[in-house]
N, C-alpha and C positions, 0 to 999 in steps of 0.2 A: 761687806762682801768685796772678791775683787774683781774688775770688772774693767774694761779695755776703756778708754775713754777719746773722743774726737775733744781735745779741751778748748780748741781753737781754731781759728780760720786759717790754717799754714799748714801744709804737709807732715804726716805724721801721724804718731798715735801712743797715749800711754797706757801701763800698767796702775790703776790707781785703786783703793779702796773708797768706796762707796758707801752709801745707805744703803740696806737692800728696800726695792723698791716699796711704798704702801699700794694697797688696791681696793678697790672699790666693789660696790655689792652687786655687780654684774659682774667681774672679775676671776682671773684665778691666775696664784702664784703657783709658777713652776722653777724646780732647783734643773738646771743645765744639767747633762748628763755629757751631751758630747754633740757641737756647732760645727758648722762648716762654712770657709772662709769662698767669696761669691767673687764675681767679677765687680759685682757694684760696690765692696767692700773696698778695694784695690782702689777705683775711681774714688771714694771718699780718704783712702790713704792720701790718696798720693794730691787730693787736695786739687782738682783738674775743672774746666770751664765748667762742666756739668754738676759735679760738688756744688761746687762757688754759687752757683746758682739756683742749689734745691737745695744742701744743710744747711743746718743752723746750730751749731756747737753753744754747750757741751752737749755728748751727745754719747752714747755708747751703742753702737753699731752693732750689727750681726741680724741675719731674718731667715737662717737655716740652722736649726737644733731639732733635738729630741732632751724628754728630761720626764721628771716625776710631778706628782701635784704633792704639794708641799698645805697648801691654805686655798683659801677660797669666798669669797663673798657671800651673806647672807641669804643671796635669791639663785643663786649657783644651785642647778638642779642634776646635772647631767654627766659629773665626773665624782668622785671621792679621791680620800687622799691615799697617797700610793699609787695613783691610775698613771701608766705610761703612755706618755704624749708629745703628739707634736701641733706644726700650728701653721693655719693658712695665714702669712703676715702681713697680707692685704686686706685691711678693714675697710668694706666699702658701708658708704650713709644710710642706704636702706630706701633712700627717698626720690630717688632719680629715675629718669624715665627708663633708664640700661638696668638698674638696680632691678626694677618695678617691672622687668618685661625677663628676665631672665639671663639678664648680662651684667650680672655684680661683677666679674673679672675688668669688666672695662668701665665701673664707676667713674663718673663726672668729679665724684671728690672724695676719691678714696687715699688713705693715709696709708702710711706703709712702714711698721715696726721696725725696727731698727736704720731708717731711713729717714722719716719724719716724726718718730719717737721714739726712745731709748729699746735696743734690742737682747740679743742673746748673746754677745760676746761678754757673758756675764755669769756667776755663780745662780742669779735667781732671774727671772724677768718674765713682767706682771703678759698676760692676754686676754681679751675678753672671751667670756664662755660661749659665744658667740662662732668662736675663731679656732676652739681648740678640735684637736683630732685624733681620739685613741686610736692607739697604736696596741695590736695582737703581741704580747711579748714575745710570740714566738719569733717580732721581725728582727734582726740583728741590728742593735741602735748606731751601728755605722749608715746600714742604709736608712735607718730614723730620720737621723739626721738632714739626709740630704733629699728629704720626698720636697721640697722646693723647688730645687733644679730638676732631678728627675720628674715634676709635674710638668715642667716646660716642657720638655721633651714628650712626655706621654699627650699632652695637648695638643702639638705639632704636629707626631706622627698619627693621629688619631684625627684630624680635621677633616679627612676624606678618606676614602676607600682605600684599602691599603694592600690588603691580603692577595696573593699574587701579583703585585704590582712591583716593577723596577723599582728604585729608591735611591735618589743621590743623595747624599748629607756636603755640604760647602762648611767647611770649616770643624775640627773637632776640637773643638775645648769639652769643657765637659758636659754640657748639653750636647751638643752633638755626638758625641761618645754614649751617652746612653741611647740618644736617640736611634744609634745602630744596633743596642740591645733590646729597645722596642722593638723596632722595622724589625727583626729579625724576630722577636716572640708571636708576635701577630700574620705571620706569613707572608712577607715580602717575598719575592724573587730571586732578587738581586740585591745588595746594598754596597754602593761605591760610595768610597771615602774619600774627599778630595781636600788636601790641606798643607802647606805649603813648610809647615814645623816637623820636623822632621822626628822627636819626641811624640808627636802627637800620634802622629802618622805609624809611631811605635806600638801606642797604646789600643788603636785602630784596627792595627791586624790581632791585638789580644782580644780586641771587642768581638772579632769575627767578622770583619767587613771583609766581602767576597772579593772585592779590588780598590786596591788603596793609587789615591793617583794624586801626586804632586804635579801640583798647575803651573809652579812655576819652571818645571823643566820637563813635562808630557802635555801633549794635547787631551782636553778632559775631554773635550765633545769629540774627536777621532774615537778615544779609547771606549768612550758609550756608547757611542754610533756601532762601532765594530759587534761589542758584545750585546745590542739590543736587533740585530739583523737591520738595521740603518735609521731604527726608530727614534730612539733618543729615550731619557727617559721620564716613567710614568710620573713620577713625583719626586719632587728634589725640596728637599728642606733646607732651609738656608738659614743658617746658625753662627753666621760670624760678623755680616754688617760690612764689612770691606768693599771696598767699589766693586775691585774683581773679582771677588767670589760672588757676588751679584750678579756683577755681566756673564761669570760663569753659569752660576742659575739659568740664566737664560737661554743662556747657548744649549745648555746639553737637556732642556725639557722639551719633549716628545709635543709636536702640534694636539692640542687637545688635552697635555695633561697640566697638571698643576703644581705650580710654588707656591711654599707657604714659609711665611719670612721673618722671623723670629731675631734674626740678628738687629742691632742697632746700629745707626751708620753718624759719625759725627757729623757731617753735611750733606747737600744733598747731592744727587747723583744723575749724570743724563741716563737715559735708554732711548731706542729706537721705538717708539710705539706701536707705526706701523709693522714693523719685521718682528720685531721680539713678542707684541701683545696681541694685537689683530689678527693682523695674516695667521698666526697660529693659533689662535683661537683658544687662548691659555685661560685658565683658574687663579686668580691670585689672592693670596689671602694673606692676611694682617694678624699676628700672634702674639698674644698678650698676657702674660701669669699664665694662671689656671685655672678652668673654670670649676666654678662655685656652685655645687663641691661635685660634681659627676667627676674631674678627672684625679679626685681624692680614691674616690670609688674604685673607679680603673687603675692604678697605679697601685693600689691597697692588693686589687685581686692578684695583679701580676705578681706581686711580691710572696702571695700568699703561696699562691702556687708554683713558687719556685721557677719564673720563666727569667728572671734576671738576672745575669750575673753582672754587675757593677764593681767587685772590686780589684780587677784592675786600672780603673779611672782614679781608685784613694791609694795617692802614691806618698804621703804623707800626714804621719800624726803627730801633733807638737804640743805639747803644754800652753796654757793662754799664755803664761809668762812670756813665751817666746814668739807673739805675734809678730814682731818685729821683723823676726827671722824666717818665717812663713812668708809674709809681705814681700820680703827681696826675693825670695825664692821665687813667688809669683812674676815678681817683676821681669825675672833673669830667665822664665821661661823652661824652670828647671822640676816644676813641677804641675801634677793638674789637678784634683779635688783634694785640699789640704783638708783634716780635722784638728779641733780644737777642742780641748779635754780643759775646761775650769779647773777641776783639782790634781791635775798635774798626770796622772795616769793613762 
């Protein structure tokens, strides 16, 4: 098969044929139907401190698809073949106290398919039955594909009370981008978009965000303040990791409401604790994948019932041949949820 391959510890990435993978009798092969290219995908391109210090090449990356069941291991009970799916790609141990209490998302030793073992940027690749997730064919397998990042998002905006509530989003790459088509199916208020790309910020007012505010040339907490009668607001989801979209989080959440923090930040960051956490007497919360499997569920309904519209976030589709060209494109800022078509279509 052919299949993107990490070959080595250097920046980069090839086209190469493969074996297609063998599997085991807890297992089931699925044929790639159509992946989508992640931010941690970009961080394993480009070969960065955090790569360097979690792969191990070779390796064949990707942990967002949809595809077919193709085979299946002896003790495989719960799909046949033909069944369309997709896959939760964080395999947590089962044996941990998080596991064992009802917090598999935040396993002590969970592994992660195309991360710490070969993924979907591939014609076939193996998942445990475990891990898979039929998919109603009536979902369109663009958004198949991307029920990964759309779970972040759906787990985010779901972590607390949402429905009539103001909603900031810091940062829209593509999690945040959906996460303004959640906040908005579930009953938010308001949803302010705050993000400094100006592409993005495009994509933003397709999403429907009520007020889109670039922080690097508006005041975000003036412009919330104004439109919340001097409140601030209820819930701000922070999706980008940046210092200042952090400090922004802070500024513009309402005494009493809550952040919930999903972006990653390369190092660490000060804040004020007394002003920023104390004295307002804030919620802060820590966002991690998806959880296992309730925000499979939620995210399934949403889709079923027609409450998302996601494609103007897939501004680009490219044959795997041309990963390479998808990758600059990320790089260069000129696109946001790329797909990836194995057999060229």
């Amino acid at each position: 098969m052919l299949a993107v391959v990490k070959p080595k510890a250097a920046p980069g990435a090839e086209i190469r044929e493969v074996k297609v993978p063998g599997f085991g009798r807890n297992d089931v092969l699925v044929k790639v139907k159509v992946a989508s290219i992640c931010g941690t995908d970009l961080h394993i391109y480009e070969w960065d401190r955090w790569a360097q210090g979690r792969i191990h090449p070779p390796l064949i990356p990707g942990h967002e698809f949809c595809g077919e069941v193709v085979a299946f291991g002896d003790e495989v009970t719960t799909v046949k073949e033909g069944d369309f799916v997709s896959a939760e790609m964080h395999v947590a141990c089962g044996k941990c106290l998080q596991c064992r209490t009802g917090e598999a998302h935040i396993c002590q030793n969970v592994k992660i398919i195309g991360v710490d073992a070969d993924g979907a940027f591939a014609e076939y690749v193996v998942i445990p039955e475990s891990n898979i997730w039929k998919l109603d064919p009536a979902i369109p397998k663009e958004y198949a594909s991307i029920l990964d990042p759309l779970g972040n998002a759906v787990h985010t905006v779901l972590a607390g009370e949402i429905a009539a509530r103001t909603v900031a989003i810091t940062g829209c790459g593509p999690i945040g981008l959906f996460a303004i088509a959640v906040a908005r199916a579930v009953g938010a208020s308001q949803v302010f978009a705050i993000e400094v790309n100006e592409h993005r910020r495009k994509i933003a007012s397709e999403m429907k965000a009520d007020v889109i505010i670039d922080p690097s040339k508006e005041d975000a907490r003036a412009i919330i303040s104004e439109r919340t009668d001097g409140a601030g607001a209820d819930v701000v989801l922070e999706m980008a990791g940046h210092p200042d979209a952090i400090r922004t989080a802070f500024d513009v959440v309402r005494r009493g409401g809550r952040i919930s923090l999903l972006g990653l930040t390369s190092k660490p960051i000060s804040l004020n604790f007394s002003e920023d956490i104390i004295f307002k007497g804030i919620t802060i919360q820590g966002i991690n994948g998806r959880r296992m499997y309730q925000t499979w569920y939620q995210m399934t309904a949403l889709l079923k019932a027609g409450k998302l519209d996601l494609h103007p976030v897939i501004t680009d589709r490219i044959a795997m041949k041309d990963f390479s060209t998808a990758m600059e494109r990320l790089k260069a800022g000129q696109a946001s949820k790329i797909l990836i078509y194995p057999n060229g279509a």
